[in-house]
C-alpha positions in Angstrom: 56.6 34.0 18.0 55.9 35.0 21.6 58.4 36.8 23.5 59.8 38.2 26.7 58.1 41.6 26.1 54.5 39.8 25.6 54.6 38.3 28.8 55.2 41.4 30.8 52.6 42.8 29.6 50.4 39.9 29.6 52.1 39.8 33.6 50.5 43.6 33.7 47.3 43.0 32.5 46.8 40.0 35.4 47.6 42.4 37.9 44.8 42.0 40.5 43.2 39.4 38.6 44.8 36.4 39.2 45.7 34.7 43.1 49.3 35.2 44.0 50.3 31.3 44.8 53.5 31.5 46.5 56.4 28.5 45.8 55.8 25.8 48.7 59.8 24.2 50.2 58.7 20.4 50.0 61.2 18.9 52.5 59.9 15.5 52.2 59.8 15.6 47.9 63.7 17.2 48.4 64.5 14.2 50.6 63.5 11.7 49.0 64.3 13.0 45.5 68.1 14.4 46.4 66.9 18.1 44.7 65.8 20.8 46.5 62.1 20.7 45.5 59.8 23.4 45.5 56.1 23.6 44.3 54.2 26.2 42.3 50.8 25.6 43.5 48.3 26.6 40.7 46.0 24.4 42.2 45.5 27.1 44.7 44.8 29.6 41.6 41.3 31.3 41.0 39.2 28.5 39.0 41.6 25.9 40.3 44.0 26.1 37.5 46.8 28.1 35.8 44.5 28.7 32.7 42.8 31.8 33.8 46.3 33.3 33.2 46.3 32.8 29.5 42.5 32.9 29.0 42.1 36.3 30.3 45.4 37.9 28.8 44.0 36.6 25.5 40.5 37.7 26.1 41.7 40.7 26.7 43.4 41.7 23.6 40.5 41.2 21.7 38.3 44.8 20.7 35.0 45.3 22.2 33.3 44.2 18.5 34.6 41.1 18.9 33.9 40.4 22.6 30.5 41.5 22.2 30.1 38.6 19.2 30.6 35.8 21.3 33.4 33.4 22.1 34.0 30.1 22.1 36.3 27.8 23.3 37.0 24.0 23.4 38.2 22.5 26.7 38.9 19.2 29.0 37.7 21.4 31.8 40.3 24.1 33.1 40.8 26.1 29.9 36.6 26.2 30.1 36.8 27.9 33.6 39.4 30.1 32.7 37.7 31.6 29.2 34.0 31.5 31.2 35.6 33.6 34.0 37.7 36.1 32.4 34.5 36.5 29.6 32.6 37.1 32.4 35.0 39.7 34.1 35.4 41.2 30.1 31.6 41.7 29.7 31.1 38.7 27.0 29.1 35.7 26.5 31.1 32.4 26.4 30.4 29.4 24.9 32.5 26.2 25.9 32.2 22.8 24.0 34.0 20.3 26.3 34.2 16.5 26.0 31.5 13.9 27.4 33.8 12.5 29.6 34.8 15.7 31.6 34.4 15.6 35.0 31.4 16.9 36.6 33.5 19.1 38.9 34.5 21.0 35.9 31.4 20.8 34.0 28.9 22.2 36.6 32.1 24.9 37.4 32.0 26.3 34.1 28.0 26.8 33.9 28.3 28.2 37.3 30.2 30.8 36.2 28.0 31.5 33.6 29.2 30.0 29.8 26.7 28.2 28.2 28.7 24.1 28.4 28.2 22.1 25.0 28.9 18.1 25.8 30.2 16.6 22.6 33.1 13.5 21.9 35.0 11.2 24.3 37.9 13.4 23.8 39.5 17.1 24.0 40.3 16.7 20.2 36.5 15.6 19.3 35.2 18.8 21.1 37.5 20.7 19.6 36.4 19.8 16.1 32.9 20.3 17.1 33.7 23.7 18.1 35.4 24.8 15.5 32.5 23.8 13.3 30.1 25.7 15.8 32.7 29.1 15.1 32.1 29.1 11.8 28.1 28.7 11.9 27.6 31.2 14.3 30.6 33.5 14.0 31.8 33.5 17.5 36.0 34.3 18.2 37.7 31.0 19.4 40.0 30.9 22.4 42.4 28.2 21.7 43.6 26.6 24.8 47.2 26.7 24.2 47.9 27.3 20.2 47.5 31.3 20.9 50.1 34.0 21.3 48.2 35.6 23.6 47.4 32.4 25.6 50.9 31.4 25.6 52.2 35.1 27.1 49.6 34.7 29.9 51.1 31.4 30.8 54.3 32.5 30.6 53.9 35.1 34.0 53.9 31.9 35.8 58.0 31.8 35.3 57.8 35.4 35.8 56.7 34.4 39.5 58.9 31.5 40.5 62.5 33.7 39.3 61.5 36.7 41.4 60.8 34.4 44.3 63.7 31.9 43.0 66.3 33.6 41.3 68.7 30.6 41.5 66.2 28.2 40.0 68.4 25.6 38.0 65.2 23.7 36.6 61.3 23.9 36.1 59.2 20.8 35.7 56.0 21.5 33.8 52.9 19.4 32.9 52.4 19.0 29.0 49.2 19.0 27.1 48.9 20.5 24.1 51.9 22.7 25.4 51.0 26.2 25.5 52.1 26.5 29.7 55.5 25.1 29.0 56.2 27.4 25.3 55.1 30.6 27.9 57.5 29.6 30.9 59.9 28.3 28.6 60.3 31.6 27.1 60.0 33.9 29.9 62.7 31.4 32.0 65.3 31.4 29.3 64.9 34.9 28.6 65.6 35.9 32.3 68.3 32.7 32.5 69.4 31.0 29.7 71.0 28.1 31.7 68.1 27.0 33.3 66.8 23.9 32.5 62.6 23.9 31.8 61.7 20.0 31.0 57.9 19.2 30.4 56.0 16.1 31.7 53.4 14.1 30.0 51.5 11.1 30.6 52.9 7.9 28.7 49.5 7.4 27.1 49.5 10.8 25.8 53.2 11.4 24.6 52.0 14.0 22.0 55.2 16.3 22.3 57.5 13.8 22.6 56.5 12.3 19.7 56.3 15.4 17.6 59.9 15.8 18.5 60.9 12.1 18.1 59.4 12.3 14.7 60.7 15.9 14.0 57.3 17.1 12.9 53.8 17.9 13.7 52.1 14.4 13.8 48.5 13.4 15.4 48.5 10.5 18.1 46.3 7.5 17.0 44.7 7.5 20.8 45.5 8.7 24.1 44.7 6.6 27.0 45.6 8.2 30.7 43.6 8.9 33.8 45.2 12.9 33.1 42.3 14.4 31.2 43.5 17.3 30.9 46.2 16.8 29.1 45.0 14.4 26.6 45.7 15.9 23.6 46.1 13.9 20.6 48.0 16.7 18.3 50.3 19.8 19.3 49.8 23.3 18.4 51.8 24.5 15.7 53.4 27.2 17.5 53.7 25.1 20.8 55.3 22.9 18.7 58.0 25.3 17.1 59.0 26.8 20.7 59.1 23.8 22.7 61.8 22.4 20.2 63.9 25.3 20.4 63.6 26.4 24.2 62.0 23.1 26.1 65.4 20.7 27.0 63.4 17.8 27.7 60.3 15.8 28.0 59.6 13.2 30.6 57.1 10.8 30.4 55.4 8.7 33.9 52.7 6.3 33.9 49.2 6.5 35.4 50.0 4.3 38.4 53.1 6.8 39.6 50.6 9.7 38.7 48.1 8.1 41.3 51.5 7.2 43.4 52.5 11.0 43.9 48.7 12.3 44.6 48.9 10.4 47.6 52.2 11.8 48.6 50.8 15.5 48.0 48.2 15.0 49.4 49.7 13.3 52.3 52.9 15.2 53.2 51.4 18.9 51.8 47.5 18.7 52.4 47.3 19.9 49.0 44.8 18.3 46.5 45.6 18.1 42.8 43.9 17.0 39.2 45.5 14.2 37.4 47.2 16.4 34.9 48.5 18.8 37.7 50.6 16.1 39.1 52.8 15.6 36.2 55.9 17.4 37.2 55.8 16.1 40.6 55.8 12.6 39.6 59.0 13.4 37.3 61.0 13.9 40.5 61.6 10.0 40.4 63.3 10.0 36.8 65.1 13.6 37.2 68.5 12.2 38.7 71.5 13.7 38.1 73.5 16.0 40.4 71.2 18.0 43.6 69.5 20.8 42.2 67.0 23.5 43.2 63.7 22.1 41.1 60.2 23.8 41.0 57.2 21.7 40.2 54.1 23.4 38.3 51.2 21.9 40.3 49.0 22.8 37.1 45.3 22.7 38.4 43.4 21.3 41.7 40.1 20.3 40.0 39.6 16.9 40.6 36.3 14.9 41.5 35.3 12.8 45.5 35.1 10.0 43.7 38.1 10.4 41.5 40.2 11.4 44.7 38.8 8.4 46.5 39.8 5.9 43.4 43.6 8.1 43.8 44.2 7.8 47.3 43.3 3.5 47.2 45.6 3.2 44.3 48.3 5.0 45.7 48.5 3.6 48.7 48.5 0.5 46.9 51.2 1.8 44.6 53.4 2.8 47.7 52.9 -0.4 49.4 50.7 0.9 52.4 48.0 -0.9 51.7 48.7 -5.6 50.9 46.0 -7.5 49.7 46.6 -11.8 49.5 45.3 -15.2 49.5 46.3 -18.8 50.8 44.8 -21.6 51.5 45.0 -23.2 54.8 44.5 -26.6 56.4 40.9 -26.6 57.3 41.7 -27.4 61.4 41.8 -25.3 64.4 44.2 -22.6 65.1 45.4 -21.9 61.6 43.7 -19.1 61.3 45.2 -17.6 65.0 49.0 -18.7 63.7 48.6 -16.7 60.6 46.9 -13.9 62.6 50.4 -14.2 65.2 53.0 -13.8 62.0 51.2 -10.4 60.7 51.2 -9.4 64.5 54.9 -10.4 65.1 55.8 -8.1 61.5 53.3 -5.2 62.9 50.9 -5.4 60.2 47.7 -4.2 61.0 45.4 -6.1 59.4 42.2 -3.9 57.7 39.8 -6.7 56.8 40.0 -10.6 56.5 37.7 -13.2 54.3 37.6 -17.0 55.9 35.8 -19.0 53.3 35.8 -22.5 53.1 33.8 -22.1 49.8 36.3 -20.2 48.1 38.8 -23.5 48.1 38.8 -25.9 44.9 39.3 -28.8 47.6 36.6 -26.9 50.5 36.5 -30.7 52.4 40.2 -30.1 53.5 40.8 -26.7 53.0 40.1 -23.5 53.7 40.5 -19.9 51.7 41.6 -17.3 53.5 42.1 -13.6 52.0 43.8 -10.6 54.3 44.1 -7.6 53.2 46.5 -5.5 56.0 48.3 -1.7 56.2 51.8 -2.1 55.7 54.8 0.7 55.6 56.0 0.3 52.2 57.2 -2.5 50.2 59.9 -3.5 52.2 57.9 -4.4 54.7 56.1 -6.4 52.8 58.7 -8.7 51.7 59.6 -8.8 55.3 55.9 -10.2 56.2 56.0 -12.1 52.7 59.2 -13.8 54.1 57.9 -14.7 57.5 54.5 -16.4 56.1 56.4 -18.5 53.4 58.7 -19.3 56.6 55.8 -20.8 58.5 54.8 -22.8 55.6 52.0 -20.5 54.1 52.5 -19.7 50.3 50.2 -16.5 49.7 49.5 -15.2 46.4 49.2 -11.6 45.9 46.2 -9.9 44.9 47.0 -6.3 45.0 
């Protein structure tokens, strides 16, 4: 098993390598949470992710023979970036199989760092079996993205960082995949402070670890479902597995819709942008509780498409009741229209875009449809606008 003495010298070997990313006091996450809350931001990291960090401690290890066969690695995008870099840096060729349904941010990143990209399966465990098969034909080395000693250590420099800056850290929130960053903190955190808590986060459709644990043994998820790709792992390494159930105190699990939830608020109250996955151990501030503590958050990775980061922001506004969508049906005569119009004004809801259709309404002689979607400031005040339409008579039905 990985120990304390792997990751300093995996810490040593990343010296100059890696971006220092400094811890980041969130007042408004400690206010609204009751913890002092501070983030690790390995968005900010070279590649965008905390990966290099195990990839190139791995890499590294390896004799020049090997190197100069080949590697190859399987990856939802980050681990990809991190092997194609620190092969690149190492003088070898790289070969990454990732899935079909990676992002093109982190497809196109890897081949511009120079890895020759494989496409194959819908998910991280399909591209892994395809490139284990493609190891054995053409006798390349396989970096495993978190089921490696050497991986694990390189991960683990990341709890290195936050106890030199935080000494009094009480608890680390990490994101879980396939859990090779949480086994490496785990270990370095408890070795430094064995009352500190480290608790990992995964995405209710991906439970893998949780389960494993549940179940008290290594067992493979029938499907993962989550908008955090790169964490959807259907099985746990087997070394992974055996330090997170001695070392790791918890695991959390929060939905998609409270992942999209705290992008907005990241993005919002930190100007920080963050993948789906990377946001894990933020969003388990709202299911920590217990007595104020100081907390950390691993902000995993920052790789995260426009369009994906447009579809984030609209949900989480949603999510945090900014943005109100509804529907009634009016009495098609004048000044109906102006009286709803004077209720949102009187509540200060600004109203973002408005459908009058008469066509809309099963009964379009007598009635009319009318569909309003306004900017609210957070679901309070939308049952205080709610409230003063049903008052004047108006029964709305929400949309969204």
């Amino acid at each position: 098993m990985v120990d304390y003495r792997d990751i300093q010298a995996a810490a040593e070997r990343l010296k100059g390598i890696i971006t220092p990313t400094p811890l980041i006091h969130s007042a408004p996450f400690s206010e609204e949470y009751g913890h002092e809350v501070y983030i690790k931001p390995e968005n900010l990291q070279i590649t965008g992710a905390f990966k290099i960090r195990g990839a190139y401690n791995m890499i590294a290890s390896l004799d020049a023979e090997t190197k100069e066969r080949g590697l190859i690695a399987s990856s939802a995008g980050n681990h990809a970036q991190g092997v194609a870099l620190a092969a690149k840096l190492l003088n070898a060729n790289a070969t990454i199989v990732m899935p079909k349904t990676t992002p093109l941010i982190k497809t196109e990143g890897t081949r511009k760092i120079g890895a020759k990209v494989v496409l194959a399966g819908d998910i991280y465990d399909e591209a892994y079996a395809e490139a284990r098969r493609i190891e054995k034909e053409e006798g390349l080395r396989f970096i495993h993205p978190f089921d490696d000693e050497q991986v694990i250590a390189g991960q683990g420099t990341i709890a290195l960082e936050i106890l030199k800056e935080l000494p009094d850290c009480q608890c680390i929130l990490v994101p879980v995949g396939g859990g090779g960053l949480v086994s490496g903190i785990a270990i370095a955190a408890k070795t430094i402070n064995p009352t500190i808590k480290v608790i990992g986060v995964e995405p209710e459709g991906a439970p893998t670890l949780k389960h494993c644990i549940e179940q008290g043994c290594i067992c493979e998820l029938p499907r993962v479902q989550t908008i955090a790709d790169g964490v959807a792992v259907r099985r746990a390494g087997d070394i992974t597995y055996e330090i997170i159930k001695k070392y790791v105190d918890d695991i959390i699990t929060v939905s998609d819709y409270e992942l999209m939830e705290f992008f907005l608020m990241l993005l919002e109250k930190h100007k920080l942008v963050a993948e789906n996955a990377g946001i894990l151990s933020l969003a388990a501030l709202k299911k920590l509780g217990g007595d104020p503590q100081k907390v950390v958050s691993v902000v995993s990775g920052g790789n995260i498409d426009v369009l994906t980061i447009s579809a984030m922001i609209d949900q989480g506004l949603v999510n945090r009741g900014r943005i109100f969508c509804f529907s009634v049906e009016l009495p098609d005569k004048p000044g109906q229209l102006l009286e709803v119009a004077r209720i949102l004004a009187k509540k200060n809801a600004n109203v973002v875009k408005l459908d009058h259709n008469q066509f809309k309404s099963l009964d379009r002689l007598h009635r009319v449809h009318l569909e309003v979607t306004i900017e609210a400031n957070g679901h309070e005040h939308i049952s205080e606008i709610t409230e003063a339409l049903t008052a004047g008579g108006y029964r709305i039905e929400k949309i969204y």
